[in-house]
C-alpha positions in Angstrom: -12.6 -7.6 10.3 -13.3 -6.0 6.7 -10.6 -7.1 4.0 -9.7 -6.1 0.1 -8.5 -7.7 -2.1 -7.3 -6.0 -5.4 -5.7 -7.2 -8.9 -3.9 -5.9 -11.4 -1.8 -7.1 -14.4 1.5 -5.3 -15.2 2.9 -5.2 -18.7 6.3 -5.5 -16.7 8.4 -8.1 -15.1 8.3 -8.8 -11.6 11.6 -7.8 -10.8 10.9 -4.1 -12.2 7.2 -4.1 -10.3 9.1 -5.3 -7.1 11.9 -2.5 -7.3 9.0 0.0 -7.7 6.4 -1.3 -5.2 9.2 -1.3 -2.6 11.0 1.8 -3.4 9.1 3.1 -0.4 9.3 7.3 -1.0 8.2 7.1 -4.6 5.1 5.5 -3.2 3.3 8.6 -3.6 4.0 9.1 -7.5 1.5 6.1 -7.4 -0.6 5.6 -4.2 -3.5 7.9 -4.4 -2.9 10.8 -1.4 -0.4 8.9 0.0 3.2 10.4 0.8 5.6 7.5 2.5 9.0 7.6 4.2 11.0 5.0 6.1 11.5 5.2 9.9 14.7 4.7 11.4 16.8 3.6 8.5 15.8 2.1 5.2 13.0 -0.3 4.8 13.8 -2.8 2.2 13.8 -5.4 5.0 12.2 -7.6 7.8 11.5 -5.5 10.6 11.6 -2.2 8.4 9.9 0.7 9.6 7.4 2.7 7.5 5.6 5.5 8.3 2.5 6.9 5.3 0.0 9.7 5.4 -3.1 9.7 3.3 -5.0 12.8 3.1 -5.4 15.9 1.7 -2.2 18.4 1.1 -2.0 21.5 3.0 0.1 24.8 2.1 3.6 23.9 3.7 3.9 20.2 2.3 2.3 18.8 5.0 -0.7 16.4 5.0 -4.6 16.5 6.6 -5.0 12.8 7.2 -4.6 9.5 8.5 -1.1 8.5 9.7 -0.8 4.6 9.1 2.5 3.0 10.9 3.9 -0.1 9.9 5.8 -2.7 10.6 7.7 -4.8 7.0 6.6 -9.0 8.9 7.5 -10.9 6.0 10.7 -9.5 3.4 10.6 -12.1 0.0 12.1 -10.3 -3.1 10.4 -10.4 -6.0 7.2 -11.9 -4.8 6.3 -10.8 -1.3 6.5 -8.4 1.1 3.4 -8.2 4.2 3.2 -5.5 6.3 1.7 -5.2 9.9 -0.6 -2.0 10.2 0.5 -0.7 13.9 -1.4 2.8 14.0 -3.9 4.0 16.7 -6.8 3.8 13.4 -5.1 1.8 10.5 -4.4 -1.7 11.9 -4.2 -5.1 10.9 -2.1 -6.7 7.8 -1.0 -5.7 4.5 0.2 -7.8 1.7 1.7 -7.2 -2.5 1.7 -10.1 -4.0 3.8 -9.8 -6.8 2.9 -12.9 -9.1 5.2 -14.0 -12.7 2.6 -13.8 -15.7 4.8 -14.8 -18.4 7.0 -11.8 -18.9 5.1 -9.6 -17.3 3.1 -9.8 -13.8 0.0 -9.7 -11.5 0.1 -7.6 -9.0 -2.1 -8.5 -5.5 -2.7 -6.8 -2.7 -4.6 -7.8 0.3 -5.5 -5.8 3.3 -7.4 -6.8 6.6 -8.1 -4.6 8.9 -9.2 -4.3 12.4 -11.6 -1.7 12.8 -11.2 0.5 16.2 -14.1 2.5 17.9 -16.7 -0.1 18.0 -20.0 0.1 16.3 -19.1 3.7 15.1 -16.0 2.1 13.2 -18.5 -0.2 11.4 -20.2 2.4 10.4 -17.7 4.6 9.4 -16.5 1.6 6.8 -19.8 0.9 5.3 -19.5 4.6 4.1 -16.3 4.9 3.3 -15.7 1.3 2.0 -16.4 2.3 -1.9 -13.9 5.1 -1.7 -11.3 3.1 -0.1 -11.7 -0.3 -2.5 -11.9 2.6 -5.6 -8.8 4.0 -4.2 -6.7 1.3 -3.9 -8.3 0.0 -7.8 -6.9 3.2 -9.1 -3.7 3.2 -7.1 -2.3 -0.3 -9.0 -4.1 1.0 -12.3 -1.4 3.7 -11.7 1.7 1.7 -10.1 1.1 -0.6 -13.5 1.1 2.2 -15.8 4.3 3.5 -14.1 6.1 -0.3 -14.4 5.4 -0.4 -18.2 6.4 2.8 -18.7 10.0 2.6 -16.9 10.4 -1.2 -17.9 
């Protein structure tokens, strides 16, 4: 059960990170490849429903990819929100943590998942681990960026 955890401060204040970590469909002006929308009514809830693609866009809008389901399990503005992974590759538990840092915050996110397909699954995320942890890195680098800016 692999797990990452990433950090990054935000020259904002945690209400401001939390309006923008949660406003679900501009996830993708700072989530690397990533293009979000809520399923069945809006999200900013327990029991929301979200649906993300990462990949590579195609001509059309569309995304080549990975389609990562998700249930909102925990709903506690401005610190916390936790996500259960429910897709048929991306499972497990995702967390932001947002944390008070004076007038500004520190952003956390955690993510364990359980890998599918065995021994091959292993595999796959010894290879692709690097890109995934770099990912993520450069992901808050660019949801902190966008918090200072707008705050």
């Amino acid at each position: 059960m692999p797990d990452l955890v990433e950090r990054v401060d935000v020259g904002a204040p945690p209400e401001r990170v939390w309006a923008l970590l949660t406003d679900w469909e501009r996830q993708g002006d700072w989530m690397l490849a990533t293009e979000v929308r809520e399923v069945g009514g809006p999200a900013q809830r327990l029991h929301g429903r979200l649906a993300a693609r990462t990949g590579l866009p195609l001509p059309g809008g569309r995304r080549f990819g990975v389609l990562d389901t998700m249930i909102i399990t925990k709903w506690e503005p401005p610190t916390l929100v936790e996500v259960q992974h429910t897709g048929r590759i991306v499972r497990g538990r995702g967390t932001f943590d947002v944390r008070p840092r004076g007038e500004h915050s520190t952003v956390v996110c955690t993510e364990v998942w359980y890998l599918p397909y065995g021994y091959l699954g292993v595999a796959g995320w010894f290879l692709s681990r690097p890109f995934v942890t770099w990912g993520l890195r450069r992901s808050l680098q660019r949801l902190a960026a966008l918090a200072a800016r707008d705050a």
